[in-house]
C-alpha positions, -999 to 999 in steps of 0.1 A, spaced: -123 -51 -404 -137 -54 -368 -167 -78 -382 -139 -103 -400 -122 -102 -367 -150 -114 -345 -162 -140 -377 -127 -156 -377 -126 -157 -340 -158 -173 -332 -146 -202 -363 -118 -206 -346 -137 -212 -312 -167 -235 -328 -134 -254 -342 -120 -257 -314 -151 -273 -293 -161 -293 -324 -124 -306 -322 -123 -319 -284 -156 -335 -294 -138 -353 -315 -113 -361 -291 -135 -377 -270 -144 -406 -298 -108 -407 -315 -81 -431 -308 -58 -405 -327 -58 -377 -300 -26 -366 -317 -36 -363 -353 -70 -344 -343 -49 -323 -324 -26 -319 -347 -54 -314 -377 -71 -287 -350 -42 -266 -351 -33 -261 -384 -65 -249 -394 -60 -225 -364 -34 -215 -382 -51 -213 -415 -72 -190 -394 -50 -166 -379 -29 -163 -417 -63 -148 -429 -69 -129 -402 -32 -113 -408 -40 -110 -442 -69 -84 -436 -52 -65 -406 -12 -68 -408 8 -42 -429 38 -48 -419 53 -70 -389 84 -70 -375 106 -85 -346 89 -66 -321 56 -52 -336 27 -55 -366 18 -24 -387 -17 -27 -387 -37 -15 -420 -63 2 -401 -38 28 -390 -24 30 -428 -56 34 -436 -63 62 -410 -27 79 -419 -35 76 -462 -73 92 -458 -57 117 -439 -30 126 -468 -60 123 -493 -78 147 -475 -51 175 -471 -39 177 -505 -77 176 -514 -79 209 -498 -51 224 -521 -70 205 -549 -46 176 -556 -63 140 -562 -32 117 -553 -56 86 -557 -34 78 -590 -3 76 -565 -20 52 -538 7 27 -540 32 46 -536 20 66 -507 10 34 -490 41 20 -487 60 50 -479 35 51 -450 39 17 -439 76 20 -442 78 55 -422 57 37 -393 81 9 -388 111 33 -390 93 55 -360 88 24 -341 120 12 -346 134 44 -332 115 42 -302 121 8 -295 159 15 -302 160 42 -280 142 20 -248 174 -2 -259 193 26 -251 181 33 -223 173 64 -235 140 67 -225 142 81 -190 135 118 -180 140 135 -148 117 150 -131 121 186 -140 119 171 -179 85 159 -167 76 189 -152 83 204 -187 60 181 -210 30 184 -183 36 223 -188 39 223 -222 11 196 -232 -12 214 -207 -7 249 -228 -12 232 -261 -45 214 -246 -57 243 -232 -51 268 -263 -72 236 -287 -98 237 -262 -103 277 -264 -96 274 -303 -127 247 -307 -153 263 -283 -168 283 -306 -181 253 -326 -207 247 -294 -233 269 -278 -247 265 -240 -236 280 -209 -197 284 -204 -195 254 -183 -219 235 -210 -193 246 -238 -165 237 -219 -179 204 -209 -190 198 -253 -154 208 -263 -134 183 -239 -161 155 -245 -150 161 -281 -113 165 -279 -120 131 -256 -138 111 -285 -106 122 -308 -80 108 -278 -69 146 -277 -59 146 -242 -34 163 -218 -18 125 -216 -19 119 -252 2 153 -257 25 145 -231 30 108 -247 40 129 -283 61 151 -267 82 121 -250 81 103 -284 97 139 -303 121 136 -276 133 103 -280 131 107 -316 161 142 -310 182 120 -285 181 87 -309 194 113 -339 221 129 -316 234 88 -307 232 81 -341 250 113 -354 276 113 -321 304 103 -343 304 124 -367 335 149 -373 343 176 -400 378 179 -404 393 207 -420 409 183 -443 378 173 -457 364 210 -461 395 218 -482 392 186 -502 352 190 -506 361 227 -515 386 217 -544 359 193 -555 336 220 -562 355 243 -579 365 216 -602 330 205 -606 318 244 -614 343 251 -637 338 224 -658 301 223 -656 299 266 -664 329 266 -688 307 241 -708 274 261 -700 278 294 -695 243 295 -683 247 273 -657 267 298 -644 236 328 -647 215 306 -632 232 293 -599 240 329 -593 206 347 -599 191 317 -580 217 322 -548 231 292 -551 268 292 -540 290 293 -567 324 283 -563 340 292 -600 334 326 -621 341 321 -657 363 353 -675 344 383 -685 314 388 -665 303 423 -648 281 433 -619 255 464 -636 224 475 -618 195 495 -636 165 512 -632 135 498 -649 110 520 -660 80 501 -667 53 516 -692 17 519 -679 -8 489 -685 -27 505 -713 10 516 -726 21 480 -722 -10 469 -740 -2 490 -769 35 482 -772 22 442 -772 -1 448 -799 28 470 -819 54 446 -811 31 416 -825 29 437 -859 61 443 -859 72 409 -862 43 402 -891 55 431 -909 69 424 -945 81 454 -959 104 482 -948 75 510 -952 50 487 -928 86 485 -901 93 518 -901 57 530 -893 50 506 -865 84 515 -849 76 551 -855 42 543 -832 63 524 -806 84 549 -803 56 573 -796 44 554 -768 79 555 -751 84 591 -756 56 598 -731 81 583 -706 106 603 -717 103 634 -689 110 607 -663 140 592 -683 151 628 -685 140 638 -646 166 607 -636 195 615 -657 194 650 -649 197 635 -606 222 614 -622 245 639 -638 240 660 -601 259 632 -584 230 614 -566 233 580 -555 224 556 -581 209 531 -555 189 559 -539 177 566 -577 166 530 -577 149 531 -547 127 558 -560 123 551 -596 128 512 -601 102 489 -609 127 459 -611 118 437 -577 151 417 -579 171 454 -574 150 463 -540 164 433 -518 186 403 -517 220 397 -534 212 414 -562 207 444 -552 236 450 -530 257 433 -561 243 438 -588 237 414 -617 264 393 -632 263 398 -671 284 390 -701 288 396 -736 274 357 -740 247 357 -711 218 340 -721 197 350 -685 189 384 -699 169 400 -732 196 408 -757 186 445 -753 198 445 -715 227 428 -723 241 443 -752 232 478 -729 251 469 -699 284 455 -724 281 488 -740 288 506 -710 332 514 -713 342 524 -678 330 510 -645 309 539 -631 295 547 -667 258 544 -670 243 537 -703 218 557 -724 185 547 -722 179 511 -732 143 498 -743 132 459 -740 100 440 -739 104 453 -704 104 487 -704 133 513 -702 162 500 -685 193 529 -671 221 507 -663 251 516 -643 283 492 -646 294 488 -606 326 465 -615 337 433 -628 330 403 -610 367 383 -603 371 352 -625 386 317 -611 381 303 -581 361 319 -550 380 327 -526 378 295 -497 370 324 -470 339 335 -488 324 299 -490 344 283 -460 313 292 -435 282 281 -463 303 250 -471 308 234 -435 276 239 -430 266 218 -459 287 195 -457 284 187 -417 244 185 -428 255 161 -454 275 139 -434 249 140 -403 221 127 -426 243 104 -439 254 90 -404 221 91 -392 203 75 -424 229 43 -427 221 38 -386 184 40 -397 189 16 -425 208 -4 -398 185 -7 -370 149 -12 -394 171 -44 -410 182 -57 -376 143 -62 -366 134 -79 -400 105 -61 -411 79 -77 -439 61 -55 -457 24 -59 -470 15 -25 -491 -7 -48 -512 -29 -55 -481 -41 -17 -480 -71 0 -499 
């Protein structure tokens, strides 16, 4: 790119003397002069052509540095063996477009004014870009040999030939803080009223119910996934179990059964395969009876779990302080589990022993979960943090779009590659 540079600019210069050459013998100083530059500009369009991205009132995007910033993005995912090559164009101009937003920021912010510091904020970004430089300078010295001073000397000629330099931190630490203080101006007039929260709160439970009473499993999902909920349909209870899982070689064997289980034809085949699974599950039965026997003593049925359960979603998280939500129509669990934990008649009733493709499941029913609406106080705290984020990135994205269009920016993806 550096060669079609100097090519086009010595043309332009032998144009240029062959052109006052001309001068000299022409009547028509005007028209050669005329003639002269427009080929000038000729020129300098196809010198933009190889080295502009992107202009803009203020600025060029030049394709070297997309170039620099799309090798770089090959090379990263590379290492986590992704090949985006197929999704060049794409990349490109997101690139491209991400420069001149980050440019427009800055220069927005100089606009602003907002690009003074004090001297103590100075003080802080020579501290802090001095650390960083110093802690990438012990980090790299083992890639040279020599004395210490030799190493020393190899590592900052290096960091040098990259522009890593105390400077060159200090200058991206000033640009990250320009780029907080133009987000706070662009977000200062943002305001959650508790109007809003109550309106964006009847939304949602209009938008739950309708969307769970039409699929219950909507419903299983959003809960076993933690997303808020903000509407219970009827009938749902909160169990927890202890899963007993067999042994691999046990599991193995129960595959195998299972599979000719399925393939079986007549009763006589069934009944002997199920007379083989339930072999292998008897030799869990002393632990099945160890735990009901702690059970029927009155020990805690979460300390139980602890102990026993093989179940990762009952040692942490929401689901194990409340349990999991299930119904006599759940679809999120095996029809085994589920007709187990509906089988159950009292809260505080645990069920007999319950086999799956699993394992051995002990359920205890904890209670019923409320149907209807959340209550607003349970959610008030998640929601106005969403929806402040919402309306932020909003605020801030429209002054964005705002300040990008104000500069006019021309965009050249096609240039790149």
């Amino acid at each position: 790119m550096h060669q079609i540079k100097r090519i086009l600019a010595c043309t332009i210069a032998a144009l240029l003397a062959l052109s006052l050459c001309a001068f000299a013998e022409e009547e028509d100083l005007a028209a050669q002069l005329e003639a002269a530059n427009a080929r000038i500009a000729e020129l300098e369009a196809q010198i933009e052509t190889y080295t502009v991205a992107a202009k803009y009132d203020g600025g060029i995007v030049s394709v070297e540095e997309v170039e620099e910033q799309y090798d770089y993005l090959v090379d990263m995912y590379s290492q986590y063996g992704y090949d985006i090559s197929s999704y060049a164009d794409y990349y490109v101009e997101d690139i491209i477009r991400q420069i001149v937003a980050f440019r427009v920021q800055l220069q927005k912010a100089a606009e602003l004014g907002l690009d003074q510091f004090t001297e103590e904020e100075e003080a802080a970004f020579a501290e802090e870009a001095q650390a960083e430089y110093d802690g990438t300078v012990e980090m790299y010295q083992s890639q040279f040999t020599g004395t210490e001073e030799e190493i020393l000397q190899q590592t900052e000629e290096f960091l040098a030939s990259q522009e890593y330099t105390v400077d060159a931190i200090i200058g991206y630490l000033k640009e990250e803080a320009l780029l907080d203080r133009i987000y706070d101006y662009a977000i200062a007039d943002v305001t959650l009223t508790d109007d809003a929260v109550s309106q964006e709160y009847d939304a949602r439970v209009a938008a739950d119910r309708e969307a769970f009473e039409a699929d219950l499993s909507q419903y299983e999902s959003a809960v076993n996934n933690g997303t808020p909920v903000y509407y219970t349909p009827e009938g749902f209870r909160a169990v927890k179990h202890i899963l007993l899982l067999p042994s691999e070689e046990a599991q193995a064997e129960l595959d195998s059964l299972n599979s000719e289980l399925s393939n079986a034809e007549t009763d006589e085949e069934k009944a002997e395969i199920q007379a083989q699974i339930d072999e292998v599950f008897a030799g869990m039965d002393p632990t099945v009876e160890e735990i009901y026997a702690r059970i029927e003593a009155g020990e805690d049925f979460d300390a139980l779990i602890a102990e026993y359960g093989q179940d990762p979603g009952m040692q942490s998280g929401d689901s194990a302080q409340n349990g999991y939500y299930v119904s006599a129509d759940s679809t999120a669990w095996v029809q085994e589990f589920t007709d187990g934990a509906m089988s159950i008649p009292e809260i505080g009733g645990v069920s007999d022993p319950v086999r799956s493709s699993y394992g051995i499941h002990i359920i205890k029913y904890v209670g019923d979960v409320a149907p209807g609406a959340t209550d607003f106080a349970d959610v008030e705290a998640a929601l106005r943090e969403s929806l402040l984020a919402t309306m932020t990135e909003e605020a801030y994205n429209a002054a964005l779009d705002e300040w990008v269009e104000a500069v006019h920016p021309e965009y050249y993806p096609e240039r790149v590659l």
